[in-house]
C-alpha positions in Angstrom: -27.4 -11.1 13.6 -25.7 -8.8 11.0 -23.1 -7.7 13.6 -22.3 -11.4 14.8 -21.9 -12.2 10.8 -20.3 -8.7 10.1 -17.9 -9.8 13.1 -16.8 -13.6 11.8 -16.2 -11.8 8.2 -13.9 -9.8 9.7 -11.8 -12.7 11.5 -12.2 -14.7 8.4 -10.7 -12.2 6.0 -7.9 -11.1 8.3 -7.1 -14.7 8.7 -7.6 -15.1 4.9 -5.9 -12.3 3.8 -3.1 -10.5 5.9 -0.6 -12.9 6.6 1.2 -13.8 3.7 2.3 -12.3 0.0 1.9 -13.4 -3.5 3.8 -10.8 -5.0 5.4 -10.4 -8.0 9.2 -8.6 -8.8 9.7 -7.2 -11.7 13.4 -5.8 -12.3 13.8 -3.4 -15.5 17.1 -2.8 -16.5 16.4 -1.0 -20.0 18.5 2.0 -18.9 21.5 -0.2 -17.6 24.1 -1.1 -20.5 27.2 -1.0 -18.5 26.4 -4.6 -16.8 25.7 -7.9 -17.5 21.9 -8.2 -17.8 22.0 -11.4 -16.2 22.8 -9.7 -12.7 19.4 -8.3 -12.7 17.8 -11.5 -13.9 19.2 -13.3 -11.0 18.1 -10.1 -8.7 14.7 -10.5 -9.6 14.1 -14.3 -8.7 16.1 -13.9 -5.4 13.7 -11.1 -4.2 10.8 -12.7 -5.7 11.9 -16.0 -3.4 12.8 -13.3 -0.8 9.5 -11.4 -0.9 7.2 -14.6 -1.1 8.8 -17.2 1.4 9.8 -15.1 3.8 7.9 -15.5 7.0 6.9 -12.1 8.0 4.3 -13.4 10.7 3.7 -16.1 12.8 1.3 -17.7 10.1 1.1 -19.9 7.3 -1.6 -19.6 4.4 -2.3 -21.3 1.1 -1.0 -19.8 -1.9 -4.5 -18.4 -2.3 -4.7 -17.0 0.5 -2.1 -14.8 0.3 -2.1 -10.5 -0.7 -1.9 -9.8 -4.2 1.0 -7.3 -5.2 3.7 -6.4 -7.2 7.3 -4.6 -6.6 8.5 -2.8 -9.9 12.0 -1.9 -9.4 13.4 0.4 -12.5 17.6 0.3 -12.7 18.0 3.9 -13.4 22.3 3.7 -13.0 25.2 0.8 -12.0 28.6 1.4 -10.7 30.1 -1.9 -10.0 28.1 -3.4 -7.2 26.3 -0.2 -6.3 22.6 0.5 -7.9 20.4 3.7 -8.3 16.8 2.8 -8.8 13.1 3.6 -8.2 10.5 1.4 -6.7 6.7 0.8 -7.4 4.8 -1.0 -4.6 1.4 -2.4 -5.6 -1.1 -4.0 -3.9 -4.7 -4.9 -3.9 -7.8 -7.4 -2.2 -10.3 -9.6 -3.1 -14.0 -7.5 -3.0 -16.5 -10.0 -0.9 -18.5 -11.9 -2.5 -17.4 -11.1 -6.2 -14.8 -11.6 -8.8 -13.2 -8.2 -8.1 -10.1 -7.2 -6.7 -9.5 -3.3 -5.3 -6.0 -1.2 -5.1 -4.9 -0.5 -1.8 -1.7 1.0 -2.4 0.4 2.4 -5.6 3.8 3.8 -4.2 6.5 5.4 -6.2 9.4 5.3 -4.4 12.6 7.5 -6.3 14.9 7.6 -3.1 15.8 3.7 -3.6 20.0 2.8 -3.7 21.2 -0.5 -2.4 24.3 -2.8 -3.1 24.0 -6.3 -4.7 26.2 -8.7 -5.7 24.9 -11.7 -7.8 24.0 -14.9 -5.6 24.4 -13.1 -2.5 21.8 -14.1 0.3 18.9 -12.5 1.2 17.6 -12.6 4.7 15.6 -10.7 6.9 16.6 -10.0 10.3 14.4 -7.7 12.5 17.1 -7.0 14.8 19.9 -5.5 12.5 20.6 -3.7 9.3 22.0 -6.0 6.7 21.2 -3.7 3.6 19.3 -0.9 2.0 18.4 -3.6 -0.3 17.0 -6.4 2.2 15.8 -3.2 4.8 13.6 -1.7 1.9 11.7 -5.1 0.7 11.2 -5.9 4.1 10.1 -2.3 4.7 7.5 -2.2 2.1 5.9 -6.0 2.8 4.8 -5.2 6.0 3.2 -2.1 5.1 1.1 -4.3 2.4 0.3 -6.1 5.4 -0.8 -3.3 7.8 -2.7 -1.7 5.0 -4.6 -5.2 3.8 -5.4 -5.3 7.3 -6.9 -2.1 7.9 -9.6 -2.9 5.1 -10.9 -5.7 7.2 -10.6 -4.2 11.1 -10.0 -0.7 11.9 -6.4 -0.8 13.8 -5.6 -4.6 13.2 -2.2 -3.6 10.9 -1.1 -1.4 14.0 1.7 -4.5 14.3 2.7 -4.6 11.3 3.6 -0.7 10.8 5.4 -1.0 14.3 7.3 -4.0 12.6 8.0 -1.3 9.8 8.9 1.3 11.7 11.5 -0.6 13.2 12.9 -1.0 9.9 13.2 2.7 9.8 15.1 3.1 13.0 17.6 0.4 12.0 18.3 2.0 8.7 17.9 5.4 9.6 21.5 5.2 11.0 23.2 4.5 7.6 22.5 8.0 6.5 20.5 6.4 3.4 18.2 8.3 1.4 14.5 8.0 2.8 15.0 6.8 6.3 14.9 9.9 8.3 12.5 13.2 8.7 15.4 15.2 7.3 14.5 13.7 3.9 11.4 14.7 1.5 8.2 14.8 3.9 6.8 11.8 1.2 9.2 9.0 2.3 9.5 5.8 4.0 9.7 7.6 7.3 6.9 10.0 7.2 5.0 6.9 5.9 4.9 5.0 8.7 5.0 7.8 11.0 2.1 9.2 9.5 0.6 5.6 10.2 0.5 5.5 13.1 -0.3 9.2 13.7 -3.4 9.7 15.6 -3.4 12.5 13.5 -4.0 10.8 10.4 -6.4 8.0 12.2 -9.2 8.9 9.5 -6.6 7.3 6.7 -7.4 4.2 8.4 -10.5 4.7 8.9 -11.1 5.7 5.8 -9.7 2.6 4.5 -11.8 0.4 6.6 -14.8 2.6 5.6 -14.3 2.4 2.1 -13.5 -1.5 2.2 -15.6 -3.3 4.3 -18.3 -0.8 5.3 -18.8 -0.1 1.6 -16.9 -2.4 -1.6 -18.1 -5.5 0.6 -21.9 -4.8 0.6 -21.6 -3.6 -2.9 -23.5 -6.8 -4.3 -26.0 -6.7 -1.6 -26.5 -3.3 -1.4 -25.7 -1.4 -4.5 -26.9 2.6 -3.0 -25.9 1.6 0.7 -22.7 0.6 -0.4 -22.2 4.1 -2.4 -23.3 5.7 0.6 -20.9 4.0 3.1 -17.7 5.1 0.2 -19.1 9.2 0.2 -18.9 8.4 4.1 -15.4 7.7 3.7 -14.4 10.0 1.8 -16.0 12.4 4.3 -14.2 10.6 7.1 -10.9 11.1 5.0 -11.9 14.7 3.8 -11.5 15.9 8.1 -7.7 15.7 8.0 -7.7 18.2 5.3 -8.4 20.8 7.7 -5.1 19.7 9.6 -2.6 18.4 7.3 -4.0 19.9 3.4 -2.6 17.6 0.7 -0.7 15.0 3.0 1.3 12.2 2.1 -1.5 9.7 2.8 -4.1 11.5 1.0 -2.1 11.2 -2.4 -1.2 7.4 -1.4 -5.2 6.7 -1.4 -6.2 8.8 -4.2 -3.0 7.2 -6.4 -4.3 3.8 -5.7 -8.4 4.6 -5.8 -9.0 7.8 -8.2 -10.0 5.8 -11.3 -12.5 3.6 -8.9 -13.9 6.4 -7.0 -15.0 7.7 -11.0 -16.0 4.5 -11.8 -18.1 3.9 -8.7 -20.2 7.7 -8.9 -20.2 7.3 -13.0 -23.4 4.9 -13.0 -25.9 2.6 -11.1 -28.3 3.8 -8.4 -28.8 7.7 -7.7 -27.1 8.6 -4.3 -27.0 11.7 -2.6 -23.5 13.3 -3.5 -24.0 16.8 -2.7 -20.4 18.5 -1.7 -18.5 15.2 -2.8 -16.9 16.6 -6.1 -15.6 19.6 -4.1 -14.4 17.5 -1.4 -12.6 15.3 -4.3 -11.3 18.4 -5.5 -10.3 19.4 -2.4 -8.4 16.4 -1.4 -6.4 15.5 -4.9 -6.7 18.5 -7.0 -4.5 16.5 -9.7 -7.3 14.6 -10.4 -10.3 17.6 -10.9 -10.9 16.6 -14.2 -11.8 13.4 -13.3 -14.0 14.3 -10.6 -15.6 16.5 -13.0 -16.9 13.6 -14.8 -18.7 11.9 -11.4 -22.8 11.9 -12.5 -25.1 13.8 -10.5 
């Protein structure tokens, strides 16, 4: 009976949940004197239109039905039409059966240059590169995706990373920072790559560990559902024998570290022997606050 309900959840939340974005842009142009400030204005309602009515699958949801998310985009420099910037990707999901929502991802992208002009038009076309601007967005929304999806059914955001990685080979031509593997190993190629490594499987399940095996049975099972999260971060913990300190592991740590504390700081007693030296192990930046987890 549990696996027939456990199976209709999943359909019903990757149906609910992966299809479509509710995501909002902010543009910060604090740093930026040498332009008229209304450029950016108009820059951030055409990606927010861009981002949230694009059709990036074949489905249609209701506004709440969509991903929760958020791209911050920081102007850092202008030159004419030409931008340097930084871009924060956001994103969380719902927690069954409460009033909670989770992070699933917190990226900080600094490799992010594009060309705009105000009122041009923003399109996405999967078979050609019109921009480092449009290539980007597009980029990051189908990661969300893939990554919503992968809390709900181990390898159901497979298509969406391939969509993603096609991005990358289209872009990667242009010579633009963070396309290719001759760039920084933490960048939008060696993100997706890494995705859909078999060598960094446990990520994903990790993810769907952590998510539905454990966050969704949290207020059923309070202890179970600790138990299920230490057995993801076990699950997670096996790649550090193979790739110590990767990409992936600081994308999940960067989005879940003050939730992992907050989950092993109270409530039921749980067997966490080894867990605050496999914490350590995995995202040493955040010791201290692993060092704070309750026996």
């Amino acid at each position: 009976m549990h696996r027939i309900f456990s199976l209709i959840l999943v359909c019903f939340f990757i149906n609910l949940h992966s299809q479509e974005l509710n995501c909002k842009v902010i543009v910060n142009y604090d740093k930026v004197t040498n332009i008229n400030s209304q450029v950016f204005k108009t820059l951030e309602a055409s990606l927010t239109d861009f981002v949230n009515k694009t059709a990036w699958t074949e489905k249609n949801y209701k506004d709440n039905e969509k991903i929760n998310c958020s791209m911050f985009i920081t102007i850092n420099s202008s030159d004419s039409n030409n931008f340097d910037a930084t871009i924060q990707v956001q994103s969380s999901r719902p927690v069954y059966n409460s009033s909670f929502s989770t992070p699933l991802l917190n990226i900080n992208d600094k490799d992010f240059s594009f060309q705009y002009t105000e009122f041009q038009n923003l399109a996405y076309n999967p078979n050609s590169f019109d921009s480092n601007l449009i290539s980007t967005i597009a980029y990051y929304c189908y990661i969300i995706i893939g990554v919503d999806a992968e809390t709900f059914a181990l390898d159901s955001g497979s298509d969406y990373f391939v969509s993603a990685q096609g991005i990358v080979s289209l872009a990667s031509t242009t010579g633009g920072k963070g396309w290719t593997q001759s760039d920084k190993p933490e960048n939008r190629y060696y993100l997706v790559s890494d995705l859909l490594s078999t060598t960094f499987k446990p990520y994903r399940e990790a993810m769907y560990q952590y998510h539905f095996n454990g966050l969704d049975i949290m207020s059923k099972d309070l202890k179970k559902s600790k138990e299920e999260i230490i057995n993801s971060i076990t699950t997670l913990y096996s790649l550090q024998s193979v790739r110590p300190n990767s990409y992936l592991t600081r994308i999940f740590f960067d989005a879940k570290s003050e939730e992992v504390l907050s989950i092993f700081s109270g409530g039921p007693n749980v067997d966490i022997e080894g867990l605050v030296d496999k914490l350590s192990r995995l995202s040493p930046l955040n010791s201290s606050k692993w060092m704070n987890i309750k026996f």
